[in-house]
Every structure is written in C-alpha cells, then in structure tokens.
N, C-alpha and C positions, 0 to 999 in steps of 0.2 A: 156480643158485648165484651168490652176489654173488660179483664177482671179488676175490680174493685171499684172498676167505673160506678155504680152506685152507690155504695153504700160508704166510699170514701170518706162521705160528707161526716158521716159517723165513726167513721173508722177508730180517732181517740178515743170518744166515749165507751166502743166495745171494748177499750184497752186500757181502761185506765186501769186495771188492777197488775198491767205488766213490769215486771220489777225491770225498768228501762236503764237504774243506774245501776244495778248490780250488774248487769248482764254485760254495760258495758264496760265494766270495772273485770268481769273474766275476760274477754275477749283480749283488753289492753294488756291482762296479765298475758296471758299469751302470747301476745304480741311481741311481747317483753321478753319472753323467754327465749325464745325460737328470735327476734331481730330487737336486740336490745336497742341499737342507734334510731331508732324507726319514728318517727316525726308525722310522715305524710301518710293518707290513708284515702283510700275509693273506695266508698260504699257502693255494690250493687244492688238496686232493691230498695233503698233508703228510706221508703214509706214517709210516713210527716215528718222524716225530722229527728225521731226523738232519739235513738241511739247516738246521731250524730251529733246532737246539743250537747248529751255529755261527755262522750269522747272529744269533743273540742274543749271543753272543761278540762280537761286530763291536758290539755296542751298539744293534741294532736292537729294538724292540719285536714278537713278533711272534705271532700268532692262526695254528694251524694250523687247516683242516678237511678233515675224509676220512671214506667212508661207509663204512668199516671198521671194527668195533668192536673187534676183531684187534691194526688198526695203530694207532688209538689208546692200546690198552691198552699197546701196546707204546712208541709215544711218552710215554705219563704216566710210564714206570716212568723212560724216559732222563731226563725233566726230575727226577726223584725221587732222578739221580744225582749230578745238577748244583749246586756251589755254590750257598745262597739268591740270592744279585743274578740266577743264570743264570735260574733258576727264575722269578725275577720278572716278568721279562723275557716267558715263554713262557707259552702257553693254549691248549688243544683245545679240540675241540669236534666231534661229528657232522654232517654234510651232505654233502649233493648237491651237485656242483659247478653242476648247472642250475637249482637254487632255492631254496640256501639263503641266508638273509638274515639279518646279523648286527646289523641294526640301528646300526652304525656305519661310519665313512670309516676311510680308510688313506691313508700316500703313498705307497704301491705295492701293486697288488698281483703276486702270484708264482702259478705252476702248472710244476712244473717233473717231471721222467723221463716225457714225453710225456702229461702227463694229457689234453693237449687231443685229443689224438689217439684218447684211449677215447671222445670225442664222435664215435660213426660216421655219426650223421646231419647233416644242416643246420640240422635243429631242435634236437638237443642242443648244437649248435656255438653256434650262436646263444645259445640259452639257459644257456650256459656264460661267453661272452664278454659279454652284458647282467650277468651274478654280476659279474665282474671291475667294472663299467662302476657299478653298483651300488655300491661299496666306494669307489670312487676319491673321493679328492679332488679337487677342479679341478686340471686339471695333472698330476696323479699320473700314475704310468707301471705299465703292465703287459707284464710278462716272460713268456713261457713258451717252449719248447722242444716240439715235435712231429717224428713224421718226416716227411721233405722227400720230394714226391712225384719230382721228379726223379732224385735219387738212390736210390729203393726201384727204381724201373723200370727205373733200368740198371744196378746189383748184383743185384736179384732178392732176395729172400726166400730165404733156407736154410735146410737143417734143422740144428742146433747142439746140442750138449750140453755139459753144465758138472756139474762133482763137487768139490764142495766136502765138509769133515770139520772138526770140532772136536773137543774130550774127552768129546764127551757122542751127539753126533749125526752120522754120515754123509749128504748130501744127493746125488742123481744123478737131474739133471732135462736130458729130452731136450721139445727144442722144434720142433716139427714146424707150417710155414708152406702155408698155403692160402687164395692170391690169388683177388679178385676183381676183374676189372677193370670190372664194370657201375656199381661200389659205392665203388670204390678203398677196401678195406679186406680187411687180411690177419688172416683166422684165425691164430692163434698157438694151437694144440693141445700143453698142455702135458702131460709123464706124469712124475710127483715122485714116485722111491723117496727113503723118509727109513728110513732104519737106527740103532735106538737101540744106540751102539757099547755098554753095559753091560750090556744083556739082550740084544743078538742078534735083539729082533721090526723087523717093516719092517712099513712102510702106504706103498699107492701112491695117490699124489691123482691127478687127472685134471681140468684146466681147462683152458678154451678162452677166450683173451684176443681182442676184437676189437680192433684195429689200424686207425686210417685214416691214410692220408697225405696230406699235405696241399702246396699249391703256392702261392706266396706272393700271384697276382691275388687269389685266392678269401681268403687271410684281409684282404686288405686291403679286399674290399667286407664283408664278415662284421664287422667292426672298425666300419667308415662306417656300419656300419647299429647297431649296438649303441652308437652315440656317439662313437664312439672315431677316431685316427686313425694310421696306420702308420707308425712314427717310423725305425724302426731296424729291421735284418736281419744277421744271421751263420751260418757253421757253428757249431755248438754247440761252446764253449771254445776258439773264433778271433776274429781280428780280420777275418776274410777274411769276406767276400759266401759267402751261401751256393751251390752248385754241385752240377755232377753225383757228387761225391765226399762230400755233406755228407749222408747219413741221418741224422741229427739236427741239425734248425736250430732259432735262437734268434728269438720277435721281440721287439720292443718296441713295444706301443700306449700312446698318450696322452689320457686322460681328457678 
C-alpha cells in the first residue's frame, strides 16, 4: 500500500492541531535569509496543501508535488477555497520525490514534515536530494526538515496515540515504533479507527510508515555528492544548533 494511501482521507483532521502558518513563516524566514530575491518555490511532499496555502500568502509562487493522489485531491479542493490571486499563485502535480522532473528551476526548493526521512535507503536519499538539486537555480537553497539521529537514540521511539473528532468523523490512531538499529530506520505501525459519528460504522486502516533518521555528517556528504552544499542547521522552529533534544531538525542546502 503507497503510504498515506488510507488514511489520507483523514489526514487534516489528524493535523489540525499543526501550527501550518508558523511553520511556514520559519521556512520563508530562511529562505529569506540564505536567497533573499526568492519568489518561486517547489514543494516536495506537499501533502493537502496546507504549508503551500500559506506560503503563497507570503507572496511566494509555488509548485506542490506528492505521490498521493489522496493528498493531492485534497490540496486542489484547499486552493479551490482560496481567493483567485491565492490560487494563482499555487499548482500540483504527482511525483516521486526520487524522479520526478518538472522541467523547470525554482529559487527554493522545500520538503518539509520529514519527507526526507521516508527516503530509507542511501539510494532514495540520493535520488531524492539530486530532485531538489535538479530544480534549483544557481544559488537557490533547499530546506527540509527530517529526524535527527541523535535525538531518536536518546528519547527512543514510543508507542503514542492521538483521538481527534469533528461533526462528522471520530479518528483514534495508535502508533506503535519498531527500531532498527542495522538500517537506522523505525517502523511506525500504525492502527486508524475512523468512526462515522452520524451512522455509528467504523473502518480500521493498518499502515506501516518507514522512518529513517538521519545525522547531519551523512547529509552533508549526500548534499556534496548531489551538487549541493551544507549551508545551514537548526532544531526544527529554533534558532539553536540542532541537539540531543532536537527529533526534528532543519537543514539548508545550496545549489
């Protein structure tokens, strides 16, 4: 099963607690900092939409792609909600993050709620950061966010559950972690009751997310080797160096 193919249908409702405009009010600052002229932007991984609604807000131009046909459907309906200029501004499209090719530059590009991180191999990593390297304009900068291997190994993976409810739908998804440490990459075995609160049926999904974590030597020869070079590092929504505290860090590569 492609991931997220199920529970796509849901996927907002698990999220609505995601702070989607700050998140993409840090990215923009970056963006900013590292390519102050920077206009256009490719999202890889774009999920419904929603980073990309507000960073077109911001004035940015900008190309989502995701191999969901789920969360696309789900992003076209948000831009369909959006004032024309927002709209203008924003465009899907289907792909792979390791080989699709849009036949155009960017001055950024973006992969942001760990997409890099579903690259469990060296060769999807690779083949995912050549996409970014691909897009770039000379200069351009690319952003993403993965987890940090040093903070996965001294928190540890847990099992977690989360029950979210609207006026339509009940969701209660427990997430159960199973580490690999030959592979560095954690099973994420998910089990999704979704309860239609007006008829009372329930459907349980069952996906299994791979997870890798990653350590900032290794993307920085992965980066040198795809063109690229390692400009910038944080905890994800800090100014701080990433650390043993940081499960989600930020980096910035340079075209």
């Amino acid at each position: 099963m492609t991931v997220f193919a199920g529970y796509s249908r849901y996927y907002d409702l698990l999220y609505r607690d995601k702070d989607y405009a700050g998140e993409a009010r840090y990215v923009s600052n970056l963006i900013r900092h590292h390519a102050p002229e920077a206009s256009s932007i490719m999202e890889i991984g774009c999920g419904t939409g929603a980073h990309a609604a507000e960073l077109a807000g911001m004035g940015y131009s900008v190309t989502g792609v995701d191999m969901s046909l789920g969360m696309l459907e789900s992003a076209e309906a948000r831009r369909s909600d959006l004032p024309s200029d927002l709209q203008s501004r924003m465009s899907f499209t289907c792909g792979d993050a390791r080989s699709v090719r849009l036949g155009r530059k960017f001055d950024a590009v973006i992969s942001l709620f760990h997409v890099m991180s579903y690259q469990t191999s060296n060769a999807d990593l690779a083949s995912a950061f050549e996409t970014a390297k691909e897009h770039l304009r000379p200069g351009g900068v690319f952003v993403f966010d993965c987890w940090y291997g040093p903070a996965v190994l001294r928190q540890w993976p847990a099992v977690t559950r989360k029950h979210l409810s609207d006026d339509v739908t009940e969701v209660d998804r427990i997430a159960e972690p199973a580490i690999h440490a030959e592979t560095n990459v954690v099973d994420v075995n998910y089990s999704i009751k979704v309860t239609d609160r007006l008829t009372g049926t329930t459907e349980v999904l069952r996906e299994t997310h791979h997870m890798r974590y990653l350590f900032s030597p290794e993307i920085d020869a992965a980066l040198s080797a795809a063109g690229m070079s390692l400009i910038d590092s944080y905890a994800w929504m800090s100014d701080e160096r990433p650390g043993f505290d940081s499960w989600g860090a930020c980096f910035v590569g340079r075209g």
